[in-house]
Structure formats: C-alpha cells, structure tokens
C-alpha positions as CSV (number, residue, x, y, z in Angstrom):
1,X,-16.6,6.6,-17.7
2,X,-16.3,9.0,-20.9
3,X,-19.8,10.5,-19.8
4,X,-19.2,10.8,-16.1
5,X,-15.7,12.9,-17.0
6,X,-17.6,15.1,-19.5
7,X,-20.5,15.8,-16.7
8,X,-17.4,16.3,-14.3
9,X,-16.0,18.9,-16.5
10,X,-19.0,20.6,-17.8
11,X,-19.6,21.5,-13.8
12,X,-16.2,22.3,-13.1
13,X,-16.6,25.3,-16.1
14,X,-19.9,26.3,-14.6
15,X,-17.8,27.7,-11.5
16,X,-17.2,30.6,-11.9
17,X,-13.0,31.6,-12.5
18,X,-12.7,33.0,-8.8
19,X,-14.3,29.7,-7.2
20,X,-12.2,27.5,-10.1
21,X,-8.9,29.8,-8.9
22,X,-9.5,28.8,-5.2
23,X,-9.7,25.4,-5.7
24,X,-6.9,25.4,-7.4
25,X,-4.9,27.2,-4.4
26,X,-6.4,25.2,-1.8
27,X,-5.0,22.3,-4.1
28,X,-1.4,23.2,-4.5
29,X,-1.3,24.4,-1.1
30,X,-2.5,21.4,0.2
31,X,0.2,19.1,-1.9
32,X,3.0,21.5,-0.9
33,X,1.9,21.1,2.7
34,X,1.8,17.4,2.4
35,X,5.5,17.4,0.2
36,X,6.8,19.2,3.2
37,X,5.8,17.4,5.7
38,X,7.1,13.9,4.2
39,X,10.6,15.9,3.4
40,X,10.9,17.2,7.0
41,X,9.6,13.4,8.3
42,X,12.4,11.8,6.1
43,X,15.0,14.2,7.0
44,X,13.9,14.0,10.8
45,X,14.2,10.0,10.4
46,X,17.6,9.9,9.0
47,X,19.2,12.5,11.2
48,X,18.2,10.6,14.0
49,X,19.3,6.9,12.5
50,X,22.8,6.0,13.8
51,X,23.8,4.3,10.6
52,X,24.3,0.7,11.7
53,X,22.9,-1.9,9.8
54,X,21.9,-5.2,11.5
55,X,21.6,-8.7,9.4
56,X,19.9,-11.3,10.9
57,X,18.9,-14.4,9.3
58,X,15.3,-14.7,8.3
59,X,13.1,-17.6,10.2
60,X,9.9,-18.7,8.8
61,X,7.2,-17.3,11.7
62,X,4.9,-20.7,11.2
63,X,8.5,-22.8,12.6
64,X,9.3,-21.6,15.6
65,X,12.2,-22.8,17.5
66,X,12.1,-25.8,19.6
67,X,8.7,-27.0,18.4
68,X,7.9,-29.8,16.0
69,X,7.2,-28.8,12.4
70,X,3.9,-28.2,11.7
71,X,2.0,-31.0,9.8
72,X,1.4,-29.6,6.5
73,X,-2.0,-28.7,4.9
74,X,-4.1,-30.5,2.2
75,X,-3.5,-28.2,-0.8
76,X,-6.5,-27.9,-3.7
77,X,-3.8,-30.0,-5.4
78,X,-3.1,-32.5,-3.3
79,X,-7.0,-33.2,-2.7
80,X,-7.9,-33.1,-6.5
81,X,-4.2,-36.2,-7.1
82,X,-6.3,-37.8,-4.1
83,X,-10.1,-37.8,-5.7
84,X,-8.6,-38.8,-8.9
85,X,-6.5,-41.6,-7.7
86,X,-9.2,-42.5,-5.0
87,X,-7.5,-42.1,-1.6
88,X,-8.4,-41.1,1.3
C-alpha cells in the first residue's frame, strides 16, 4: 500500500504546478457543487413536508395478515442438535 501511495505521489509532483492547480479547482468545485446541491435538496424536502408524523405499528413482512404462520426453517443449529442426537 506504502509503495503504491509513494508512486501515486511521486506522479502527482511530476505535474507540473499549473496542471496540479487545476485539479485542485476542478476538485473544490466539484465538492462545492455537490454540498450545494444536497443543501438545496434538503431544504427543498423540508419546505415541502407538512410536519405530521404518522406511527404505525411495525408487522413482520414474512406474517401477513390472515394467513397461517409460516412453518419455520431448519437452522445450522437445529440440524447440527439433530445429527448429534440422531433424529431425523
């Protein structure tokens, strides 16, 4: 890892300081684009949201109503108790 960084750096000081200075630019220009766009998104969301909270109980998706409960599945555990004790 050590190696691959050093090689990293040694080509990022053979750019010249113009081409290094760019880069750099096109960085912070590209993180304050993306900063403002998740501000504007957030503030966009929550001037929209009109502020009521729902709560709702939360139901297990593999029960659903009015079915029978599913059977429920061999687990590594329950088949290692079985091959020790012998069942089947």
């Amino acid at each position: 890892m050590e190696r691959y960084f050093d090689r990293l750096d040694e080509r990022w000081r053979a750019l010249p300081i113009r081409k290094q200075h760019r880069y750099t630019l096109y960085l912070f220009v590209g993180y304050f684009l993306m900063t403002a766009g998740i501000i504007f998104k957030v503030w966009y969301d929550t001037s929209k949201s009109d502020n009521n909270m729902h709560i709702e109980h939360i139901e297990n998706p593999v029960l659903k109503k009015n079915e029978r409960p599913a059977s429920p599945q061999d687990t590594l555990s329950t088949i290692l108790k079985n091959k020790f004790y012998e069942r089947k």
